[in-house]
C-alpha positions in Angstrom: 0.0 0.0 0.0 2.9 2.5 0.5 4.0 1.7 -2.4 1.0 2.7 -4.3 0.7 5.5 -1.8 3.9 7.1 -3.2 3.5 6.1 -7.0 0.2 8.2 -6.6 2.3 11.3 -5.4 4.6 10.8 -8.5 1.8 11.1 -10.5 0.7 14.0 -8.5 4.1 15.7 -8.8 4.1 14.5 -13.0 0.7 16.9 -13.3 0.8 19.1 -10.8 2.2 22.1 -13.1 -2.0 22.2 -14.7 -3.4 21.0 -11.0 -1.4 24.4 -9.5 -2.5 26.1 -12.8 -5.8 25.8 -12.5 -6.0 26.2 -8.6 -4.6 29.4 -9.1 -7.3 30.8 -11.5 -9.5 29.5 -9.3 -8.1 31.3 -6.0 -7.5 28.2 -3.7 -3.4 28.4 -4.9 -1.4 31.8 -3.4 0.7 32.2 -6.7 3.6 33.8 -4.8 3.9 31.2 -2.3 2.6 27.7 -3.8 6.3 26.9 -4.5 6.3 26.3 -0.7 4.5 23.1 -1.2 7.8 22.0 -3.3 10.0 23.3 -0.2 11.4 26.2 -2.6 10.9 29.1 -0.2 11.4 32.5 -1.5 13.2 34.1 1.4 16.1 32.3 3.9 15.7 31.5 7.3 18.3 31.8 9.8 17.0 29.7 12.5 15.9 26.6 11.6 15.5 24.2 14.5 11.9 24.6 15.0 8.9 23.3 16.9 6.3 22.4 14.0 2.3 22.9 13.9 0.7 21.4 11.1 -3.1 22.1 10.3 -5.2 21.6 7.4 -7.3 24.7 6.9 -9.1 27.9 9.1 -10.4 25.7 12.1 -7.4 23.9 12.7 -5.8 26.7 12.9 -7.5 28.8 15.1 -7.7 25.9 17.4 -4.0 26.2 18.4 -3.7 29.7 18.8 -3.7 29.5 22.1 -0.9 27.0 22.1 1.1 29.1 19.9 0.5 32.4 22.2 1.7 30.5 25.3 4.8 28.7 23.3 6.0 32.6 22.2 6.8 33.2 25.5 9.0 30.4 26.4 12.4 31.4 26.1 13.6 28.1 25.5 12.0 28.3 22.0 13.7 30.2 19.1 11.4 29.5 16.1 7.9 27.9 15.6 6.3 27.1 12.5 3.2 26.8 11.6 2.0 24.8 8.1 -1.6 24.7 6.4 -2.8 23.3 3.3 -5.2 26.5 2.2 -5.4 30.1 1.4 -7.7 30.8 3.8 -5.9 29.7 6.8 -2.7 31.7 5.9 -4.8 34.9 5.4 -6.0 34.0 9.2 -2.6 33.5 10.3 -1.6 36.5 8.7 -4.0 38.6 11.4 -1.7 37.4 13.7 1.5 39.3 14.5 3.8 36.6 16.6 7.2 37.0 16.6 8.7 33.7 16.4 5.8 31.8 14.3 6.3 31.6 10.6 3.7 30.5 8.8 4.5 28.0 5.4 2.6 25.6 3.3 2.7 21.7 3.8 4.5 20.2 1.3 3.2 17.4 -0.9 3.7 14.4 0.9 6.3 12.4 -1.1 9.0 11.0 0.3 11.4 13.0 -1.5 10.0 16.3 -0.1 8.6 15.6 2.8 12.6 14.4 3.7 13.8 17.8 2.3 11.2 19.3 4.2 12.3 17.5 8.1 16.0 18.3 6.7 15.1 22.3 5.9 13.4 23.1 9.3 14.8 20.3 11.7 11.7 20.3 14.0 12.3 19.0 17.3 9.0 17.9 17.9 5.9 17.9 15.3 2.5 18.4 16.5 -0.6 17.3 13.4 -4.0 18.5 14.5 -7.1 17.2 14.5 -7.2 14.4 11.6 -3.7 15.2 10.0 -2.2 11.6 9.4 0.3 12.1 6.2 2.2 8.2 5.7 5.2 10.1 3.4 6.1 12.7 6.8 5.1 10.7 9.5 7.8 7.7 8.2 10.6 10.4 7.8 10.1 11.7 11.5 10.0 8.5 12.5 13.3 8.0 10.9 14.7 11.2 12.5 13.4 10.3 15.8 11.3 13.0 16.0 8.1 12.7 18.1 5.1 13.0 16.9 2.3 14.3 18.8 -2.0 14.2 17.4 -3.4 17.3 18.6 -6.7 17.5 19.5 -7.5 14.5 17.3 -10.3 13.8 15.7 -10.8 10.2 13.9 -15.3 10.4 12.8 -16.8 6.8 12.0 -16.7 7.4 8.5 -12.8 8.3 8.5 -12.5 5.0 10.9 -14.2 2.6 8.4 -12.1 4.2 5.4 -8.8 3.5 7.3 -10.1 -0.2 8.4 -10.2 -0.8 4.0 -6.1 -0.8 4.6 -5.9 -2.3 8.2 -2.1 -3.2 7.9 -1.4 0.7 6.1 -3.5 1.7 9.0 -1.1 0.5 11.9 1.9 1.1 9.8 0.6 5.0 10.1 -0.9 5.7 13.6 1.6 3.7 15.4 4.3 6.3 14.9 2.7 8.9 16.6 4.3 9.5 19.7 1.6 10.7 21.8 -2.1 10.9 20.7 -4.3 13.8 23.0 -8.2 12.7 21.1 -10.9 15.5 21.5 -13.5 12.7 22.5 -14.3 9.3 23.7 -14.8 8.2 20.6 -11.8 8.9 18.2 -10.1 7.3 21.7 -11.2 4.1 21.0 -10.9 4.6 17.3 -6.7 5.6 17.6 -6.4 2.6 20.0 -8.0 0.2 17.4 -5.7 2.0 14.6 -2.7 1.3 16.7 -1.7 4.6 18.9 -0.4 3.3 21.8 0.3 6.1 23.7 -3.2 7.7 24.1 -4.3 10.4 26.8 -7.8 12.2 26.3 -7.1 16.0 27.7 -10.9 17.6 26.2 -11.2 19.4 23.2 -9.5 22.7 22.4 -11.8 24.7 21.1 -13.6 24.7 24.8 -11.0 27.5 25.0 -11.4 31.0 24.2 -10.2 34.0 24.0 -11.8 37.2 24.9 -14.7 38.8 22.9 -14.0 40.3 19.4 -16.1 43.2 18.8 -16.8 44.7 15.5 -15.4 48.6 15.1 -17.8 51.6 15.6 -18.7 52.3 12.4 -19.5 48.6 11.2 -21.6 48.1 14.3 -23.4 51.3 13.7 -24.3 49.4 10.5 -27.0 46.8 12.7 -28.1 49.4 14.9 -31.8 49.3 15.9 -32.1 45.7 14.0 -33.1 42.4 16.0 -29.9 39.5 15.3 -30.5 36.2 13.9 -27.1 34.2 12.9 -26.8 31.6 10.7 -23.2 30.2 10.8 -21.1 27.5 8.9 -23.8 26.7 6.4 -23.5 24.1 3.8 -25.7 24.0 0.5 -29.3 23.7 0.8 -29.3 25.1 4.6 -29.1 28.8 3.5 -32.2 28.6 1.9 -33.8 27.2 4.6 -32.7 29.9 6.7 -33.6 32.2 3.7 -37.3 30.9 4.5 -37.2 31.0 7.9 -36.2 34.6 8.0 -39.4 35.4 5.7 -41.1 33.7 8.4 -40.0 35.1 11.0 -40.1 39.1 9.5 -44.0 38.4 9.8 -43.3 39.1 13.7 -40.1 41.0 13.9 -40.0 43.9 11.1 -36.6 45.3 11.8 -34.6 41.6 11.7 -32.2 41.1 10.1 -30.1 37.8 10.4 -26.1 37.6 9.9 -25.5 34.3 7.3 -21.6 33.2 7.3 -21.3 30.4 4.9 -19.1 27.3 5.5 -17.1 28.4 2.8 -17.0 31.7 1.8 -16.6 31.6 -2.1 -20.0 30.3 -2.6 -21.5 34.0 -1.6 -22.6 34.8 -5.1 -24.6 32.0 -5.4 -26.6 31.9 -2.2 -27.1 35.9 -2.4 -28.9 34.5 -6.2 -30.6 31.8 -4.7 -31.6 34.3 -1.8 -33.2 36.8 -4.1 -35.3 34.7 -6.3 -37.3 34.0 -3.3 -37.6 37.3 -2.7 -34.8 38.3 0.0 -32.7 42.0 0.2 -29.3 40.5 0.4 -26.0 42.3 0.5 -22.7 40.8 1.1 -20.0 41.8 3.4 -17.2 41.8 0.6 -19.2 44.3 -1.6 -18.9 46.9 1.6 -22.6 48.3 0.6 -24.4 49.8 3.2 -27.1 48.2 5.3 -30.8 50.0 4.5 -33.9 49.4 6.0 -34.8 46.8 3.9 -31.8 44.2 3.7 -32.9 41.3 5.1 -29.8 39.2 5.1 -26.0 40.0 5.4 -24.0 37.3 4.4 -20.5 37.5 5.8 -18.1 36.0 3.3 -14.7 37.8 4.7 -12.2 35.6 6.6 -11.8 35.8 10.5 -14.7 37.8 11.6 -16.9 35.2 12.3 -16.8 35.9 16.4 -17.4 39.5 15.9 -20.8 38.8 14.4 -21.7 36.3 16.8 -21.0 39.3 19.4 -24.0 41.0 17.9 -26.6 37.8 18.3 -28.4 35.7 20.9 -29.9 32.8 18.7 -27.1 31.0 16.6 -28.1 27.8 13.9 -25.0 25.8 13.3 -24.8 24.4 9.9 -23.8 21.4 8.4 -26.2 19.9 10.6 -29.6 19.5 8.2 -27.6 18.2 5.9 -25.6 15.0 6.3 -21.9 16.3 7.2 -22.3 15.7 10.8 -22.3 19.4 12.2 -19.7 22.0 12.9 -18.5 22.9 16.1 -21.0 25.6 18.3 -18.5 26.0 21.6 -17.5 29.6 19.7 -21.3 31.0 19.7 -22.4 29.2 22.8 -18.7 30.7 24.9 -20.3 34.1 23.4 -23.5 33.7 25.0 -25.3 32.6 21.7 -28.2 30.0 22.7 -27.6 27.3 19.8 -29.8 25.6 17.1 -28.9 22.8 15.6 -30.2 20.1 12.6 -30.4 16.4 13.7 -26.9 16.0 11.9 -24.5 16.1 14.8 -22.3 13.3 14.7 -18.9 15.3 14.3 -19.6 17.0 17.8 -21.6 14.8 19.7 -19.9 15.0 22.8 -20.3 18.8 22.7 -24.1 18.9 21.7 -24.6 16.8 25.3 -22.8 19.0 27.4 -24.5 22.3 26.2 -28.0 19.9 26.1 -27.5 19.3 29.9 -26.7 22.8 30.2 -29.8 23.8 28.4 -28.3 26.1 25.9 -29.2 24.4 22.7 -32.2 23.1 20.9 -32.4 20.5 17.8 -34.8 21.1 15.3 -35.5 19.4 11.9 -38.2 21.9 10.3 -39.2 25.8 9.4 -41.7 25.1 11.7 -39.7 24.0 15.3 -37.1 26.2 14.3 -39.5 29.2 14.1 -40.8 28.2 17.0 -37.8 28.0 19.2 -36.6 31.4 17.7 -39.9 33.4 19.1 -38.9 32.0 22.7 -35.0 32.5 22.0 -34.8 35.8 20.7 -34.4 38.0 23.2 -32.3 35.3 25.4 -29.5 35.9 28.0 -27.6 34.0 28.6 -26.7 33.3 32.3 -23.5 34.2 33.9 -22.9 30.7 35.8 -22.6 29.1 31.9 -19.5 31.1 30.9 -18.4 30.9 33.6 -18.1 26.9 33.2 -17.9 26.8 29.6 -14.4 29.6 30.4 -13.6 26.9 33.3 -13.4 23.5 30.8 -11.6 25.8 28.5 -8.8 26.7 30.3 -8.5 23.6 31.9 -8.3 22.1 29.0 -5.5 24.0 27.1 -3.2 23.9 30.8 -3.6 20.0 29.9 -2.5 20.2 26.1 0.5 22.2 27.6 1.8 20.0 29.8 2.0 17.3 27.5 3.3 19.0 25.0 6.0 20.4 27.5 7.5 16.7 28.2 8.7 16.5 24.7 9.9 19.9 24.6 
């Protein structure tokens, strides 16, 4: 299986001149920089012993920000670098001004690179998050004894049965990793099956958050005297729900307006078309157009401002979750006193939807009907001190845990 594993990456590396072409017409390459995935860097580095963070995209990212803000200040450290795989997480990354972190993009995982790669940066210690399992890297830092450490991991039933096809690849892959810190019960006993045999379950790390993000003046201005409904992290087919909900729902409230960030942001031109032919005032975020009296949905497709607008609501519906994808994660809205609605598709977060459940913070609903019910009660909600307080308490728990494991390979 590694064997056809790696003759796939030749064939990858063969075409990848019209692959990279065409990604970059089509935005999801960074022209300047995708020569990083061939670890051909445009500018030198002087330090290169490194501890290494490797995400795929935006979530994974922002997940370990917190780890990165606390590693900065150790002394002991000289450089950190962080990869990704997408534009959209380096334009994140590139919010952030650290001092020692340098962001680059994960190369293309062929042995031949991902050796040049371990050789360039010479990580002491290489932490993947969430599902990141890559055979062509994690067999080179194996080689070069360099531990490996699964970060907040998350293994979903369907990823399980998918690695169970290859049971002998499988083992071959998860049983380098050094040290494997799950973000539930259930990818624990998924890792243990694939072969991790150094597992230790610490909580999730998106419990943890940082202080509220607020919108500036003169954008906030923008909702003033409007009633907040937000729609976050839709997929396809869930914006016009919320599209029809919204109609619905103006019946009662005649100065909402409701706050739609799509899952992925490039799609904005075709739900503000799908939007209109039923009827809707849209305007997009991107196009910088003012808010009038009659917009009835702003959908946010700019990067990293997702928390400010959940600043401005008290109802949140989490996406991906009418649909079957299995949910995306609501412990953002929820820490920012967002009561949370939610599609019977929650697989991905299960864990999570119990805990806020119990905490009675978040409703499921499956129709225009329940959900327009629940929103009359919800509107207006507050949520109680005693809740973010506890949600704040997990949180930083939590991330003190991730730290001290990571601080015994350090």
């Amino acid at each position: 299986m590694f064997f056809i594993y790696e003759v796939l990456g030749l064939i990858l590396i063969i075409f990848s001149p019209i692959i990279f072409f065409i990604r970059i017409i089509v935005g999801k390459e960074d022209p300047k920089r995708f020569l990083e995935k061939f670890c051909i860097y445009s500018k030198r580095f002087k330090i290169r012993k490194t501890i290494w963070l490797h995400g795929s995209s935006v979530g994974e990212i922002l997940s370990v920000i917190p780890i990165i803000n606390v590693l900065e200040k150790n002394k002991k450290i000289k450089k950190i670098i962080l990869t990704s795989s997408t534009t959209s997480s380096a334009l994140i990354f590139s919010k952030y001004k650290f001092k020692k972190t340098t962001h680059i993009y994960f190369p293309i995982d062929t042995n031949y690179l991902t050796k040049k790669f371990i050789k360039y940066w010479k990580p002491q210690i290489a932490l993947f998050i969430d599902s990141e399992i890559w055979p062509n890297m994690f067999n080179n830092l194996k080689i070069n004894n360099i531990p490996i450490i699964l970060l907040n991991g998350r293994i979903t039933k369907k990823s399980f049965k998918r690695w169970m096809k290859f049971p002998y690849f499988a083992k071959k892959n998860f049983s380098k990793i050094s040290l494997a810190m799950p973000q539930n019960n259930e990818t624990s006993k998924y890792l243990k099956t694939l072969g991790v045999k150094k597992i230790k379950i610490v909580g999730n790390l998106k419990y943890f958050g940082q202080s509220k993000k607020l919108l500036d003046k003169n954008t906030k201005k923008l909702f003033k005297n409007r009633l907040i409904f937000c729609a976050a992290s839709t997929h396809y087919n869930e914006e016009l729900f919320i599209g029809k909900i919204h109609k619905e729902l103006k019946l009662k409230y005649n100065n909402l307006l409701t706050i739609l960030i799509p899952r992925h942001a490039n799609r904005s031109n075709s739900i503000a078309n799908e939007l209109e032919n039923i009827g809707l005032k849209i305007i997009t975020r991107s196009s910088k157009q003012k808010i009038s009296k009659n917009t009835d949905i702003y959908i946010a497709d700019t990067y990293g401002e997702t928390s400010k607008f959940y600043g401005l609501s008290n109802i949140t519906f989490l996406g991906g979750s009418l649909v079957p994808h299995g949910g995306q994660n609501p412990l953002e809205p929820a820490r920012m006193g967002s009561y949370i609605l939610h599609g019977p598709n929650i697989q991905n977060f299960k864990e999570v939807y119990n805990m806020l459940s119990k905490l009675k913070i978040s409703s499921k609903i499956n129709s225009v009907f329940s959900m327009k019910k629940i929103v009359n009660k919800k509107i207006k909600y507050k949520q109680p001190l005693k809740v973010n307080q506890k949600l704040n308490m997990i949180g930083n728990n939590i991330l003190k845990k991730n730290l001290n494991e990571i601080n015994k390979y350090l």
